[in-house]
VOLOLUM-859804 format. One record per residue (C-alpha): residue in three letters; residue number from 1; x, y, z negated. Coordinates in Angstrom, 2 decimals. Example, Ala and Ser with C-alpha at 12.3 -4.5 7.8 and 13.67 -1.06 7.14 Angstrom:
REM VOLOLUM-859804
   rest    nr         X         Y         Z
    ALA     1     12.30     -4.50     -7.80
    SER     2     13.67     -1.06     -7.14
***
This chain:
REM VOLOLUM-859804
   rest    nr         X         Y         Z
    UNK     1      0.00      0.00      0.00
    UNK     2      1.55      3.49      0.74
    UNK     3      0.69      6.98     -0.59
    UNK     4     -1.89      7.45      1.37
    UNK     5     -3.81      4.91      1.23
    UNK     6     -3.38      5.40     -2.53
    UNK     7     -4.88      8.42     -2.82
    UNK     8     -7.62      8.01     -0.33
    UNK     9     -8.69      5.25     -2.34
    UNK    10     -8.68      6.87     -5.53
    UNK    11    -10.80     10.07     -3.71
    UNK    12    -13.35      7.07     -3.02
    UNK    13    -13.55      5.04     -5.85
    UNK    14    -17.22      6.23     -7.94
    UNK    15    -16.49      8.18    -11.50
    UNK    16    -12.82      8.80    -11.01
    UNK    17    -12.51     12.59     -9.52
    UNK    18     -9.88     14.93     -9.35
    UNK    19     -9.17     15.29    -13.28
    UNK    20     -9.37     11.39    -13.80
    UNK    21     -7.16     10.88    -10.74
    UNK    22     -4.18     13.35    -12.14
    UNK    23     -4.41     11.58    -15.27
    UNK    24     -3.61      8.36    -13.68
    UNK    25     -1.40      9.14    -11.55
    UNK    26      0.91     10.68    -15.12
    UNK    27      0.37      7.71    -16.64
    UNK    28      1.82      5.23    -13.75
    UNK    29      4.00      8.05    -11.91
    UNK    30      2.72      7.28     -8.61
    UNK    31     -0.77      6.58     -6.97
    UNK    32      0.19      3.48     -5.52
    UNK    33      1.37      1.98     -8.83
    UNK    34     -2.40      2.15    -10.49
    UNK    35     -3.29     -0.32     -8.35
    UNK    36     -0.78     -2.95     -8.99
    UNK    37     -1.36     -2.59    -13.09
    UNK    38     -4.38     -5.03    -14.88
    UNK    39     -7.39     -3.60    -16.73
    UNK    40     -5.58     -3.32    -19.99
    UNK    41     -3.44     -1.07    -18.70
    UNK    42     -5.69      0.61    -16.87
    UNK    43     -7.53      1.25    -20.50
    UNK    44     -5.28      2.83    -21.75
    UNK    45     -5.82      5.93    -20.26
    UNK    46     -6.98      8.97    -21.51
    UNK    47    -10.48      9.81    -20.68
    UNK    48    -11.08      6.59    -18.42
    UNK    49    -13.62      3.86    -19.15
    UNK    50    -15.47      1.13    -17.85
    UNK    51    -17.25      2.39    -14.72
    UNK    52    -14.02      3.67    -13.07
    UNK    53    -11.86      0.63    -14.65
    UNK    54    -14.90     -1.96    -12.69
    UNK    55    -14.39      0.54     -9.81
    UNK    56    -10.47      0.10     -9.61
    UNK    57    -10.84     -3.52    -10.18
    UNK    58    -13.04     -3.95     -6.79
    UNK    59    -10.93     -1.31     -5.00
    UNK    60    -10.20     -3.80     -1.51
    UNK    61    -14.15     -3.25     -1.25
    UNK    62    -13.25      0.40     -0.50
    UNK    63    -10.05     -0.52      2.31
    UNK    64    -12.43     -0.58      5.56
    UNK    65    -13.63      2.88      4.63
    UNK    66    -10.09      4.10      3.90
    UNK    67     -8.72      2.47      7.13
    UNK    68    -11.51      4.32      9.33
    UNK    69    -10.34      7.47      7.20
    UNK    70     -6.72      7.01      8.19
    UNK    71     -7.62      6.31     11.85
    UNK    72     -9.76      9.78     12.04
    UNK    73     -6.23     11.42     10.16
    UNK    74     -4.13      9.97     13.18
    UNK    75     -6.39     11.36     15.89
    UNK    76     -6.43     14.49     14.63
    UNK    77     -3.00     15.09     14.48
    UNK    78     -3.47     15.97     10.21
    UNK    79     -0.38     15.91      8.09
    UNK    80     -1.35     15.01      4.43
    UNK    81      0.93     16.68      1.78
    UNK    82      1.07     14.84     -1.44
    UNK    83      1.07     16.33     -5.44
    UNK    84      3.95     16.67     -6.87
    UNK    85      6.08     17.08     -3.13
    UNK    86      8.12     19.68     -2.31
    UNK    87      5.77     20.87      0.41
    UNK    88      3.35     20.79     -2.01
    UNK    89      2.19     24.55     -3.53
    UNK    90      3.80     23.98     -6.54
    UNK    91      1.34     26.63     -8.46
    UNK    92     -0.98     24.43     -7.72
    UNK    93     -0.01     21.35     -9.18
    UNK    94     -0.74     23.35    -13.11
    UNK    95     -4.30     23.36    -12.34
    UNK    96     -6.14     20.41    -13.72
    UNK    97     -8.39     20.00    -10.65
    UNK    98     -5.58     19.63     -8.52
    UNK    99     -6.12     17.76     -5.25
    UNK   100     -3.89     14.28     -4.72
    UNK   101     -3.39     14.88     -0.72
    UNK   102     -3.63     18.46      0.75
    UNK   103     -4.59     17.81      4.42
    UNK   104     -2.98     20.14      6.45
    UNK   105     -2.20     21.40      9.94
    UNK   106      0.94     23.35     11.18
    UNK   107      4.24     23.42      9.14
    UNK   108      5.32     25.85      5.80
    UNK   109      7.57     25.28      3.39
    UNK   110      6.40     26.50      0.15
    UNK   111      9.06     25.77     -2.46
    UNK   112     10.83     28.70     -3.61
    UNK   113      8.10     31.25     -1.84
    UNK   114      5.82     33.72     -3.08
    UNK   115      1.97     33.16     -2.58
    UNK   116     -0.21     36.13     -2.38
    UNK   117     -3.79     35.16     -2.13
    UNK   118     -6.27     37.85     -1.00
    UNK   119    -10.14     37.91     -0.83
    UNK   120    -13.02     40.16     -0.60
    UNK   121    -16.32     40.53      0.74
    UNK   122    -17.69     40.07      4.47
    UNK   123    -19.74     43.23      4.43
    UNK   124    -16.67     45.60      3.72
    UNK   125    -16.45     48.78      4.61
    UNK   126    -13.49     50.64      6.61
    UNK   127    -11.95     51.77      3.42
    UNK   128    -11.65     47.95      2.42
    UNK   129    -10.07     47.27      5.69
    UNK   130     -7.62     49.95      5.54
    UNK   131     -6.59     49.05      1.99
    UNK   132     -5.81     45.61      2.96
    UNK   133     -3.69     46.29      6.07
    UNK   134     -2.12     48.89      4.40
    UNK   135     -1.33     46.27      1.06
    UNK   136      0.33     43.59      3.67
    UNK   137      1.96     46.14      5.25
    UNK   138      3.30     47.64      1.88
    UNK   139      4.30     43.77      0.45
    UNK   140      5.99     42.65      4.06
    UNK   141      9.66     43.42      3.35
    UNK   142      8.60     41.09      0.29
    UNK   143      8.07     38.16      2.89
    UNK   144      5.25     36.29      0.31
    UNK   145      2.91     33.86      1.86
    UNK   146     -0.69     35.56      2.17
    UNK   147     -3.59     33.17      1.66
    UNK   148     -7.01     33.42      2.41
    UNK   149    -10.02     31.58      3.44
    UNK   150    -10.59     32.30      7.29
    UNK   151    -14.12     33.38      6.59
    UNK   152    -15.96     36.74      8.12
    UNK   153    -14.68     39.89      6.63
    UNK   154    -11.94     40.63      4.38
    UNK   155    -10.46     36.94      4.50
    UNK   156     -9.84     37.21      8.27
    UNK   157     -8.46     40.81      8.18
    UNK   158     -5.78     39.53      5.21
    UNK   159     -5.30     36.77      8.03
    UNK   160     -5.32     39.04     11.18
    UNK   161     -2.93     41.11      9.44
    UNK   162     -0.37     39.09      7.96
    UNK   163      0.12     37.68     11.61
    UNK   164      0.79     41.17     12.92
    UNK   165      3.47     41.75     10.03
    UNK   166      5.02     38.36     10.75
    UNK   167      4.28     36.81      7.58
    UNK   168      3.49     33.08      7.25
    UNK   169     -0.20     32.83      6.23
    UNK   170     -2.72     29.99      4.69
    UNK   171     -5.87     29.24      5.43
    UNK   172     -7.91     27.19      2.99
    UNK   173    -10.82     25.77      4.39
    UNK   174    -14.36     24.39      3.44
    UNK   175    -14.49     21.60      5.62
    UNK   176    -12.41     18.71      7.59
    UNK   177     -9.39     20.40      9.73
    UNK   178    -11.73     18.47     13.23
    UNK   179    -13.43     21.55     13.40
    UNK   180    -12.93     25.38     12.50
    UNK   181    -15.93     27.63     10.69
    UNK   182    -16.72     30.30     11.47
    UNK   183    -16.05     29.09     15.15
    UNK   184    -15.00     32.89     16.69
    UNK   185    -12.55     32.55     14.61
    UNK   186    -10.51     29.79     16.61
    UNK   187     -7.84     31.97     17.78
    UNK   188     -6.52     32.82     14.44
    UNK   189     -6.84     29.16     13.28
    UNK   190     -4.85     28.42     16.65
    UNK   191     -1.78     31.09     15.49
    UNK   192     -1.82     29.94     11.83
    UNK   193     -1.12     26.65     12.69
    UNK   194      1.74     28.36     14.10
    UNK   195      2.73     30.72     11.95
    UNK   196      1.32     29.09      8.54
    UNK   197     -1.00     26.46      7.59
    UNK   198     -4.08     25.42      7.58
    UNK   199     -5.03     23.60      4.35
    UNK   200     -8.14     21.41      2.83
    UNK   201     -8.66     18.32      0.33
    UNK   202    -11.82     18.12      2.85
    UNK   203    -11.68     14.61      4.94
    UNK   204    -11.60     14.86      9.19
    UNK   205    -15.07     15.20      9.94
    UNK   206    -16.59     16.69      6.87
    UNK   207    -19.45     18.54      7.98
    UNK   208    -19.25     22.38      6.97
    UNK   209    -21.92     23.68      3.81
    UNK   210    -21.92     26.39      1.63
    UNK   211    -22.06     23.59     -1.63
    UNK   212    -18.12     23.45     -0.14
    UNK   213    -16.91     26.64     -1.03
    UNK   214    -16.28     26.62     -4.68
    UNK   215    -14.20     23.37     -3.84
    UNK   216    -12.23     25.43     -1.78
    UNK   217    -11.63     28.64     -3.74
    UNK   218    -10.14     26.28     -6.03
    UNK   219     -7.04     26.25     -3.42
    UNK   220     -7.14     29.71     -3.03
    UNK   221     -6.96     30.36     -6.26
    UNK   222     -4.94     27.89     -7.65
    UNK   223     -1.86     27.92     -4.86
    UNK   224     -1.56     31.78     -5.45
    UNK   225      1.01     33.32     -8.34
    UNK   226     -1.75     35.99     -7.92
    UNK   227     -5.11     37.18     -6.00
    UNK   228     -6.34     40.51     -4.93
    UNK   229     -9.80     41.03     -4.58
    UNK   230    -10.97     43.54     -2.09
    UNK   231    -14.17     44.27     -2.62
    UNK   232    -17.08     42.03     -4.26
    UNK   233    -20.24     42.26     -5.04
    UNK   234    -21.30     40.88     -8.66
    UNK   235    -22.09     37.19     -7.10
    UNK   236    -19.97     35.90     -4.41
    UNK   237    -16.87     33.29     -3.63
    UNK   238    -15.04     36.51     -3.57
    UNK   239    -16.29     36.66     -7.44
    UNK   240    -15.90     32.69     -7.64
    UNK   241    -12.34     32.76     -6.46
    UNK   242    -11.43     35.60     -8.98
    UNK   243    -12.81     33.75    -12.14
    UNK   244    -10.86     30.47    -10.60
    UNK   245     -7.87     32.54    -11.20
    UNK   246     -7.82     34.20    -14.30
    UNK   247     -9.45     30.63    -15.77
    UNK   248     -5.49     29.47    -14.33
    UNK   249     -3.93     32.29    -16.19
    UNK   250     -2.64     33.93    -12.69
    UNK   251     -2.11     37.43    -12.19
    UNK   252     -5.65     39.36    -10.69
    UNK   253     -6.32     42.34     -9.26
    UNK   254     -8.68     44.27     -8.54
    UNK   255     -9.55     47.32     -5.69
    UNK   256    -11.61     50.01     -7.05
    UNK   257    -14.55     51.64     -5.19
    UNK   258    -17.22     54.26     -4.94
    UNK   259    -19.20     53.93     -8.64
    UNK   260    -22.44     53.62     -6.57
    UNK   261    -21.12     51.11     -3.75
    UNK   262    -22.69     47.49     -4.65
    UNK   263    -19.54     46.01     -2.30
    UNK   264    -17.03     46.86     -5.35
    UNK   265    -19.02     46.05     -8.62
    UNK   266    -17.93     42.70     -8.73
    UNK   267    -14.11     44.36     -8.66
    UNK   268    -15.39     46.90    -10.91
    UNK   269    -16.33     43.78    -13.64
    UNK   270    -13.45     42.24    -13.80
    UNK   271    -11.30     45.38    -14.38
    UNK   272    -14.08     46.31    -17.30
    UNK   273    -13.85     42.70    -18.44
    UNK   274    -10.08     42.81    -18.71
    UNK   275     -9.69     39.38    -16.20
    UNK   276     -8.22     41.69    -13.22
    UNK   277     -5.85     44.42    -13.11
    UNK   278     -7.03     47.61    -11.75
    UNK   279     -4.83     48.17     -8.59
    UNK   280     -4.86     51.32     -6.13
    UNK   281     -0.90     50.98     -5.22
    UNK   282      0.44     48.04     -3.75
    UNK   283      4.25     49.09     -5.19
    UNK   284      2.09     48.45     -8.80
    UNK   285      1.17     44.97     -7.53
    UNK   286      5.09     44.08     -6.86
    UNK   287      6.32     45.62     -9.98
    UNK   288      3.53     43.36    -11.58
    UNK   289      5.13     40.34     -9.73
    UNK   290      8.42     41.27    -10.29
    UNK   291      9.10     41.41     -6.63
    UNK   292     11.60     44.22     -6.95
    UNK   293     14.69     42.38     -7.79
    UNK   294     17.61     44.86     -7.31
    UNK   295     16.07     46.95     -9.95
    UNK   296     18.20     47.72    -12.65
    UNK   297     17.62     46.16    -16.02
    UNK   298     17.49     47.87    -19.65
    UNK   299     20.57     47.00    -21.19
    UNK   300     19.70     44.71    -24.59
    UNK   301     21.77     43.02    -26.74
    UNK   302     21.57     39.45    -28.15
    UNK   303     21.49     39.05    -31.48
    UNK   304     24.39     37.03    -32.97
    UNK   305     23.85     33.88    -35.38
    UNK   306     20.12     33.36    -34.59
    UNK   307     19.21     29.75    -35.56
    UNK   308     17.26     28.20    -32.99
    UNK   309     14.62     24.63    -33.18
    UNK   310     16.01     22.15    -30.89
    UNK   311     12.72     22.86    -28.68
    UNK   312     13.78     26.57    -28.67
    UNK   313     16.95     25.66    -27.46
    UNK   314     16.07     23.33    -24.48
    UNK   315     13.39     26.43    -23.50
    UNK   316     17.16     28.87    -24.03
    UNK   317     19.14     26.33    -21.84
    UNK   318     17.18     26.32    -19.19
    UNK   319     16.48     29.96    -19.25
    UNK   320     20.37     30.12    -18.90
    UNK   321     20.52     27.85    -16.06
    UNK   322     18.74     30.79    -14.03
    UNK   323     18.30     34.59    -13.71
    UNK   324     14.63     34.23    -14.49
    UNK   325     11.55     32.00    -14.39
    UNK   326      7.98     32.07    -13.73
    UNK   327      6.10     30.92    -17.27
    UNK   328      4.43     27.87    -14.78
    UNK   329      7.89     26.61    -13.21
    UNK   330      9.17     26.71    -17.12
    UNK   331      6.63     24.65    -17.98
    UNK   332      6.50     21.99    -15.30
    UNK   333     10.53     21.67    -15.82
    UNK   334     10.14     20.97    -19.73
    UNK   335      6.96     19.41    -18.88
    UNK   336      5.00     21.14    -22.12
    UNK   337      1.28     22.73    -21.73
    UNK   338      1.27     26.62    -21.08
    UNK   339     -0.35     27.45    -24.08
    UNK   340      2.70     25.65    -26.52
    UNK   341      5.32     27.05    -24.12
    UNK   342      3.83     30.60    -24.56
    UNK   343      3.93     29.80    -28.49
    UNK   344      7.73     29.03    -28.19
    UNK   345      8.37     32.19    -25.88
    UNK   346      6.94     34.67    -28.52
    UNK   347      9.21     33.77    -31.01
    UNK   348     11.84     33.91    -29.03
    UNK   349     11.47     37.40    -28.10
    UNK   350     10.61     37.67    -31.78
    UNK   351     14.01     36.47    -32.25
    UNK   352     15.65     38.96    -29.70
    UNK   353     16.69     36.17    -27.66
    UNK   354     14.62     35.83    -24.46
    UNK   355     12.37     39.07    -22.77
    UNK   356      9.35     38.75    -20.57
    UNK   357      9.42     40.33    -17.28
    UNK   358      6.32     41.56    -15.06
    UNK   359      4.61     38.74    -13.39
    UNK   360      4.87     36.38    -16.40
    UNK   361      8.28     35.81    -15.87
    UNK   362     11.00     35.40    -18.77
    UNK   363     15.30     35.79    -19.15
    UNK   364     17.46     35.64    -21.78
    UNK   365     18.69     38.29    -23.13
***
């Protein structure tokens, strides 16, 4: 059995989903291993019980489908990207919901790059347009990765845009990589494949709905360090997307409007709610990010004979292994939950020892 067939079966088998899946697949390293293992083992994992343990026990009932699935992969020239890769977003693989197998189209590397993910309403207005080619313009010498969701409106501008400036782009889509919604919007899909990606967890041949959408914002949310939204009314993906994002613990901003204009109270929420940053400058959005790295940095001074816990230390080794690091890249590499880590990087600074940095980034001192 290889990794695809792995995780294909896992996406069929009844009661498992995403959550279940990733739980599995950190208890036996790889998808293909579950398989192989007995019941008892099987048991032993967090949060599983005995509908998905009968499931994985009957799981050659599910190989036909999974073949045909395979075959429709092949024809349509898909390339699946697995979890935990390194072509795999790697912001992504911190959210719990986390797809196994990205299905995607055209060729991006994402390790070591900078996703921006931007998203706003399809009823904007020329001031939203102008603000978001005039953001990509501002954040090109930056070379991130903008992401969107190819839909009508501010998605396809981000798109449209980011093409223009040369920047690699995503598109995150709602339905199987066959086909292309909305379908005017073919020519873009055509240059992202060249110039970026197109990206679902959606099968070849999954019919488009609008139940699909949440599933995707997911993606948009979840592969992006941060997301911009550019004008939203109170209900919306736009609004789903955002929520997605600050429920990660990313960065979010929002574009103010007109107090009157219904197409920016949903940005006007989350800035009075606290989840989004209020942003009118795009050179605020890459101090945020800590983009500008030739910046010179407030000289501080280490404090001598501070006594450190041995998990203070491994968190101050690693930290001295690079210039700086993203709070979600420390975490994966000392594999501890966000929420202890963040525990541990308080009392460092308490301790004058490490700093944060815009962007949720940290250094030692």
């Amino acid at each position: 059995m290889n990794r695809l067939e792995a995780c294909l079966l896992l996406h069929c088998l009844p009661g498992l989903g995403w959550q279940r899946s990733l739980k599995m697949v950190e208890h036996f390293d790889t998808p293909e291993a579950i398989f192989s293992h007995s019941r008892k083992e099987w048991e032993r994992v967090e949060v599983i019980g005995s509908v998905v343990c009968d499931a994985l026990r009957r799981w050659k009932d599910y190989s036909p489908k999974v073949q045909k699935q395979i075959q429709r992969i092949d024809q349509y020239k898909i390339t699946p990207v697995f979890f935990g890769s390194p072509h795999y977003p790697k912001p992504l693989t911190f959210c719990a919901d986390a797809p196994l197998v990205l299905f995607t189209k055209g060729e991006l590397s994402f390790e070591n790059r900078p996703i921006l993910s931007i998203v706003g309403t399809r009823q904007y207005t020329p001031y939203g347009k102008l603000f978001c080619e005039n953001l990509i313009q501002a954040i090109a010498p930056y070379r991130p990765i903008i992401c969107s969701g190819l839909a009508r409106g501010i998605d396809i501008i981000a798109h449209r845009e980011a093409l223009k400036q040369g920047l690699d782009t995503v598109a995150c889509l709602a339905h199987g990589l066959d086909q292309i919604y909305p379908p005017e919007h073919g020519p873009e899909a055509n240059a992202i494949a060249k110039q970026g990606l197109l990206a679902s967890d959606f099968l070849p041949q999954t019919a488009f709905k609008k139940g699909n959408f949440p599933r995707r914002n997911r993606l948009i949310a979840g592969m992006a360090v941060a997301t911009v939204v550019i004008e939203s009314g109170i209900k919306g993906g736009s609004m789903n997307t955002a929520n997605l994002a600050h429920s990660y613990g990313r960065e979010l901003f929002a574009v103010p409007g007109r107090a009157t204009d219904s197409r920016s109270m949903g940005c006007h929420e989350l800035i009075v709610q606290q989840k989004a940053q209020l942003l009118s400058d795009p050179n605020h959005l890459v101090e945020t990010l800590g983009w500008k790295t030739n910046e010179k940095k407030s000289p501080l001074q280490q404090k001598l004979f501070v006594t450190l816990t041995p998990e203070e230390q491994k968190v101050v080794d690693l930290l001295n292994q690079h210039s700086k690091l993203h709070l979600d890249e420390l975490a994966l590499r000392l594999e501890k939950k966000v929420s202890s880590l963040s525990a541990l990087l308080l009392q460092l600074e308490m301790k004058g020892v490490a700093r944060a940095l815009p962007g949720k980034y940290f250094e030692c001192i």
